[in-house]
N, C-alpha and C positions, 0 to 999 in steps of 0.2 A: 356044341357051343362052349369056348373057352370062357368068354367072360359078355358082361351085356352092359354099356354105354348108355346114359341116356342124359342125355341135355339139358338141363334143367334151366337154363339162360333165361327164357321166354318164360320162367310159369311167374304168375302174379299171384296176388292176394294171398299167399304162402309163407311162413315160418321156415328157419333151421329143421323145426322137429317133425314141418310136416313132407320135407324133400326127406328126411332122414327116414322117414316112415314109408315111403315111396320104394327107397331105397333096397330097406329092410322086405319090403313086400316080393319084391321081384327077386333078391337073391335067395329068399325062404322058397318061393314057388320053381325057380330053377335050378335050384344049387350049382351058380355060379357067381364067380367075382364080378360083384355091379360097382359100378363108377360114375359121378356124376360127373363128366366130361362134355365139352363141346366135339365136333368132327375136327375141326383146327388141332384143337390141343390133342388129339387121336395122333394125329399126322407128326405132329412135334415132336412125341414122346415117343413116337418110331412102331407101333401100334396098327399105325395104318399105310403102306407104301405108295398104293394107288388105289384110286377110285374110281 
């Protein structure tokens, strides 16, 4: 796994620092490049070709 995507559009009742701590969690546990991206902006920024 190069890097890991995760959406954050949809979460509520959430802070900056608590997406930032999300963040932080999943690239310590995988040691990969995490991004909070939607699947669109995946596609945009060439990322994603097809699905």
């Amino acid at each position: 796994m190069e890097y890991l995507a995760i959406d954050m559009s949809n979460i509520e009742n959430s802070d900056e620092s608590d997406k930032e701590e999300i963040l932080s969690y999943f690239k310590e546990k995988y040691k990969v490049e995490v991004m909070a991206t939607t699947l669109e902006q995946l596609k945009v920024k060439g990322w994603i070709v097809s699905f």
